[in-house]
C-alpha positions as CSV (number, residue, x, y, z in Angstrom):
1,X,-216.4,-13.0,7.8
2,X,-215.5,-10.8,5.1
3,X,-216.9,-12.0,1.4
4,X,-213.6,-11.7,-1.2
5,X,-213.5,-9.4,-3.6
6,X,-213.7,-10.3,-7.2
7,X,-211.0,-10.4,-10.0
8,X,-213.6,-8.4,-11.4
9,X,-214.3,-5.8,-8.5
10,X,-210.5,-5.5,-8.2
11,X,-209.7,-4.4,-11.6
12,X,-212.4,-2.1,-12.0
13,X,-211.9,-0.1,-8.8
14,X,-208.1,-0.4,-9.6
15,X,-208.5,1.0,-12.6
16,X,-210.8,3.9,-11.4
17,X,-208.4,4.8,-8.9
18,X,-205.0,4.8,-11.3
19,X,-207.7,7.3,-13.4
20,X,-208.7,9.8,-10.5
21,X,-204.6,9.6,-10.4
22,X,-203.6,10.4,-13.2
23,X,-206.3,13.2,-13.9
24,X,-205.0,14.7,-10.8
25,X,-201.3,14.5,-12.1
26,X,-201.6,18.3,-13.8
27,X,-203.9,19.8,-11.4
28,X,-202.3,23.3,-10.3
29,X,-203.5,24.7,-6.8
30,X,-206.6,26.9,-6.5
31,X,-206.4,30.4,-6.4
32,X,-204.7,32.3,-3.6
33,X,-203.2,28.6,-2.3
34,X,-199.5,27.5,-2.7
35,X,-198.9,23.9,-4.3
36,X,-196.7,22.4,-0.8
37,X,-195.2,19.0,-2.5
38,X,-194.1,18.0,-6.4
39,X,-193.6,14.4,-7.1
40,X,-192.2,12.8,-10.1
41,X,-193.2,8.6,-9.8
42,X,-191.2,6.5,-12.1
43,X,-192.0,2.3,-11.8
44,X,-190.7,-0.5,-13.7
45,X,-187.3,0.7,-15.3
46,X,-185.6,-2.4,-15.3
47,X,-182.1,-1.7,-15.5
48,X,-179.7,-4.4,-16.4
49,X,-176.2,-3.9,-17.6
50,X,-176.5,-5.0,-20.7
51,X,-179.5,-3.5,-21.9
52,X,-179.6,0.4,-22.8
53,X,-181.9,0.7,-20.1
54,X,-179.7,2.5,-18.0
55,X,-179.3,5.2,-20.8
56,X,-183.0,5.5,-21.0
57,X,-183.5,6.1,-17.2
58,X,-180.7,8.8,-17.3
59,X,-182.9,10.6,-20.1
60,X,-186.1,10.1,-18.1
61,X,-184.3,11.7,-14.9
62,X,-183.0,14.2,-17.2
63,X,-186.4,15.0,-18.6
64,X,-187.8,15.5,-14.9
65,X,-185.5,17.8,-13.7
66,X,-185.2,19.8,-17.0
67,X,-189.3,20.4,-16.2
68,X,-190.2,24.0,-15.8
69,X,-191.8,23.3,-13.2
70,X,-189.6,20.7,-11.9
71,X,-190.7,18.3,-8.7
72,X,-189.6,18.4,-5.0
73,X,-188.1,14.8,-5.5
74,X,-188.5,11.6,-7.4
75,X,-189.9,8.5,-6.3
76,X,-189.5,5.3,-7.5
77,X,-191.1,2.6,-6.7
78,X,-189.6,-1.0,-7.8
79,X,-188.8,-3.2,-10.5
80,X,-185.6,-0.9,-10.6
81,X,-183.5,-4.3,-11.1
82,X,-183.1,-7.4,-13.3
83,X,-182.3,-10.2,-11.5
């Protein structure tokens, strides 16, 4: 049987993995390789229609696309909605 990790344990390795993430995030390819894949990950833009939210999301798509080196797609990955 399998011991539980702790709250603890959790939130550190957690943490260390949104890090080595995040550091990677403006990595560019060694030399003499070809980057294959560019994401752009949004999360948690809560759109509601009767917020601004919705303008705010438009700028953030806006903002990815208008990157020089702009990504292969966009991936979002919840909270999108208020309900």
């Amino acid at each position: 049987m399998k011991t539980p990790i702790s709250r603890r344990d959790f939130l550190r390795g957690s943490l260390l993995l949104s890090g080595a993430a995040l550091g990677g995030c403006r990595a560019r390819p060694a030399a003499g390789r070809t980057r294959v894949l560019r994401v752009a990950h949004v999360t948690d833009i809560h759109v509601e229609a009767r917020s601004r939210a919705r303008v705010g999301i438009a700028q953030v798509i806006g903002h990815i696309h208008a990157q020089q080196d702009a990504p292969d797609f966009i991936l979002n990955t919840g909270d999108s909605i208020m309900g």
